[in-house]
C-alpha positions in Angstrom: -14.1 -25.6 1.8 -12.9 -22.9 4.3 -13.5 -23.3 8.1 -12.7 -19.9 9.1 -13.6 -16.3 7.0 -9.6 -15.7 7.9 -8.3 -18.9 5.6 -8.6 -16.3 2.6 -5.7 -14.8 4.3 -3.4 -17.8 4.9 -0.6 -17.9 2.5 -1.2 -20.9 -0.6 1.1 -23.4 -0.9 1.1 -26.3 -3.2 3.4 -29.7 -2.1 4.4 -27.7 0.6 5.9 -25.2 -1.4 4.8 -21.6 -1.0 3.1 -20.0 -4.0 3.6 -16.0 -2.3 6.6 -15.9 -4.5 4.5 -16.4 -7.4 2.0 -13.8 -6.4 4.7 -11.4 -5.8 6.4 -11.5 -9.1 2.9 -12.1 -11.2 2.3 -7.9 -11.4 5.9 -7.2 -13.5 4.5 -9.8 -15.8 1.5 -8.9 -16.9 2.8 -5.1 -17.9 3.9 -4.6 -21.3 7.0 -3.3 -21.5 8.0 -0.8 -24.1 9.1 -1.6 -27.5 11.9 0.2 -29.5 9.6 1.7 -31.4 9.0 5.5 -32.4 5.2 5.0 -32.0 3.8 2.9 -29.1 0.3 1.2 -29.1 -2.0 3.1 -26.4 -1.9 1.0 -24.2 2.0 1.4 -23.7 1.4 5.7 -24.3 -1.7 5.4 -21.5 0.4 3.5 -18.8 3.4 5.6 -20.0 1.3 8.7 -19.3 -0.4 7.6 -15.6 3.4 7.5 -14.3 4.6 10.4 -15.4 1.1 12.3 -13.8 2.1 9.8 -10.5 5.8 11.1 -10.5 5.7 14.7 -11.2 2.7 14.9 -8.6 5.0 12.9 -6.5 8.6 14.6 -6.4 6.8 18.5 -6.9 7.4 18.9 -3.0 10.5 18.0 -3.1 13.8 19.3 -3.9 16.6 17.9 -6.3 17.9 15.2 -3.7 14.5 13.7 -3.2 14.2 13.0 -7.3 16.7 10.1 -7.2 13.4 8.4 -5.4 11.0 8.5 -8.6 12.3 5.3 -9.7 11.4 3.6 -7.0 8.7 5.4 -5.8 7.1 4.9 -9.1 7.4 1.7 -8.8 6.6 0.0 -5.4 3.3 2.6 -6.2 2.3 0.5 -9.6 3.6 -2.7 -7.5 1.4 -2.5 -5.1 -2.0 -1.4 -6.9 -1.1 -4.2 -8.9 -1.3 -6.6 -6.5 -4.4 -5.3 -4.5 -6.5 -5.2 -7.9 -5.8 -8.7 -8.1 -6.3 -9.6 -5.0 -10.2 -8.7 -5.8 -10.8 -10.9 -8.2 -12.0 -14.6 -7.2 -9.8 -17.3 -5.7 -7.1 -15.3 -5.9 -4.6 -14.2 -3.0 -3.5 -10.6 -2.0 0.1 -11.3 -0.6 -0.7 -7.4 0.8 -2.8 -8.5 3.4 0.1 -10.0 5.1 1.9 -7.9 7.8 5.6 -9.2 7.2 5.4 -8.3 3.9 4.2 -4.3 4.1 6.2 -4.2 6.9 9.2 -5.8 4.7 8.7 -2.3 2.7 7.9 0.1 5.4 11.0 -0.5 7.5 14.0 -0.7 4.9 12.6 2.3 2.9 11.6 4.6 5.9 15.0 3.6 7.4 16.5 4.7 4.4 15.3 8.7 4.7 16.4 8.2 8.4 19.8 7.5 7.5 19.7 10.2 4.5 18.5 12.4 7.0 21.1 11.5 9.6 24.3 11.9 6.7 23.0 14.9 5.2 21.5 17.2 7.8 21.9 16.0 11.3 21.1 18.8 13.0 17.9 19.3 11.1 17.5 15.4 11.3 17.7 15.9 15.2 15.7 19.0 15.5 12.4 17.4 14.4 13.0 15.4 17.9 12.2 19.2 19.9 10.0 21.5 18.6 11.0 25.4 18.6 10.4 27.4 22.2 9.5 24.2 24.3 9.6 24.7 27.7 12.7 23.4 29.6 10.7 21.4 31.7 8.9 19.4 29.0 12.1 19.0 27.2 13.0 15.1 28.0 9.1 14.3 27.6 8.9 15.5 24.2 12.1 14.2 22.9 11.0 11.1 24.2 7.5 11.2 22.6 8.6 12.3 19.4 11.1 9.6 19.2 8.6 6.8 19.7 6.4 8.6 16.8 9.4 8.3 15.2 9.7 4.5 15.5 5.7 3.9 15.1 5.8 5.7 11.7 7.0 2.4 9.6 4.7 0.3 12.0 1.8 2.3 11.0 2.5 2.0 7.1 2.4 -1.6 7.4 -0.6 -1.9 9.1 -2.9 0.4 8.1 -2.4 -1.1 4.4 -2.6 -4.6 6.1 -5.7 -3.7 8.2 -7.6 -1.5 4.9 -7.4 -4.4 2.6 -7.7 -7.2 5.7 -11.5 -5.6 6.6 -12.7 -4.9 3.0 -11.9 -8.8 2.0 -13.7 -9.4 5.1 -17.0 -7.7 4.2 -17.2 -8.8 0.8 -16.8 -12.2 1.9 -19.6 -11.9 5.0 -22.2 -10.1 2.5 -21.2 -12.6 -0.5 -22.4 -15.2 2.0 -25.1 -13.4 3.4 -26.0 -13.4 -0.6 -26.0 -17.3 -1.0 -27.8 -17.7 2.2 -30.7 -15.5 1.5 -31.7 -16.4 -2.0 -33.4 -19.8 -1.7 -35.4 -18.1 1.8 -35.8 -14.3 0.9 -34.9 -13.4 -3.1 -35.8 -9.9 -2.8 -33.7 -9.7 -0.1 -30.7 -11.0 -1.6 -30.9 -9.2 -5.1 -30.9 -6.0 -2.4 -27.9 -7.3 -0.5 -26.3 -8.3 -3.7 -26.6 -4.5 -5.3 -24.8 -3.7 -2.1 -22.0 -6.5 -2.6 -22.1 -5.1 -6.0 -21.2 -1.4 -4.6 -18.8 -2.6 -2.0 -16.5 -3.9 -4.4 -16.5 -0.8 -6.8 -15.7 0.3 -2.8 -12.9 -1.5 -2.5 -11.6 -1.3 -6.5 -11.0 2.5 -4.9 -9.6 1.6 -1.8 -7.0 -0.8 -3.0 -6.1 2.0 -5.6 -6.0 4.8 -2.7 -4.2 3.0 -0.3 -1.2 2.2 -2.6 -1.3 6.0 -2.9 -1.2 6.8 0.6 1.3 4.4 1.3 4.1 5.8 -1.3 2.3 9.5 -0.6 4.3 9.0 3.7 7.6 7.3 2.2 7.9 10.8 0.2 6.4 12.8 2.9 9.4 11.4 5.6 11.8 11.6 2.5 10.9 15.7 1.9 11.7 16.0 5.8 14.6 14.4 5.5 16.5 15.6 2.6 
């Protein structure tokens, strides 16, 4: 039985062994992969299809360089829906609710269109540090502002996914119990609170889906600035 609403969030482990690992790798298992076929079944052509859509939607903005991204792109976006659709269903855990690990994409990848930026197009690179016809005065204060948004940018990937998926888990869980409680005392009650449970999670179905979007959407926003 859980002491605290926030054990839902501590990561499993089983003989003292962690189970994260498990969670992590579960999503690449459960997706067919294609056969060698000429005709695939539909699910295969559906799945097929929704990347494509993701990919061209994702690499329109940006130019020839920024393509070599759509592999990966592609796939940290179908990773991480993955993982936070699972993470809805019961006694299950969503290894994306853990800070180290968004951040453990945010940094390397947004570091990556740093560097590209740096090795391709310095001056460009640098320019994005002082806007065009700043005062002289306000030069050192804007270079120095725009650097720390610089350095927030993979710090704020991490944790608004981390803080999105942290509060909805919360609420379900604090209206689920809410439900339990009220239907021995008030049933009317709790068949109305349980329609809004009900609601929440179709809620949060969209919100997991939305906020793997957004996440991949700013990697390929920094890339386009940067290559």
């Amino acid at each position: 039985m859980m002491t605290s609403f926030f054990d839902q969030f501590a990561s499993p482990s089983f003989m003292g062994i962690s189970l994260i690992t498990i969670a992590i790798t579960l999503p690449w298992i459960i997706f067919p992969t294609p056969s060698s076929r000429w005709i695939n079944n539909r699910l295969i052509t559906t799945q097929t299809w929704v990347i494509n859509r993701f990919t061209n939607q994702l690499m329109m903005p940006l130019n020839l360089g920024g393509h070599k991204w759509a592999l990966i792109l592609a796939s940290l976006m179908v990773f991480l829906i993955t993982i936070n659709m699972l993470g809805l269903l019961p006694y299950t855990f969503t290894p994306t609710t853990q800070l180290s690990l968004n951040m453990g994409f945010a940094v390397p990848l947004w570091l990556a269109t740093v560097i590209i930026g740096m090795r391709n197009q310095p001056t460009a690179a640098l320019g994005h540090l002082l806007p065009e016809g700043t005062p002289v005065l306000l030069i050192p204060v804007l270079i120095i502002i725009e650097t720390i948004s610089l350095f927030i940018r993979p710090l704020a990937l991490g944790v608004r996914l981390t803080a999105n998926l942290t509060a909805g888990h919360l609420l379900i869980q604090l209206i689920a119990t809410a439900v339990f409680v009220l239907m021995p005392l008030m049933p009317t009650v709790a068949i109305l609170t349980a329609t809004v449970l009900f609601l929440l999670t179709l809620l949060e179905v969209a919100v997991a889906m939305i906020q793997a979007y957004v996440f991949v959407l700013l990697l390929s926003l920094y890339l386009q600035e940067n290559v």
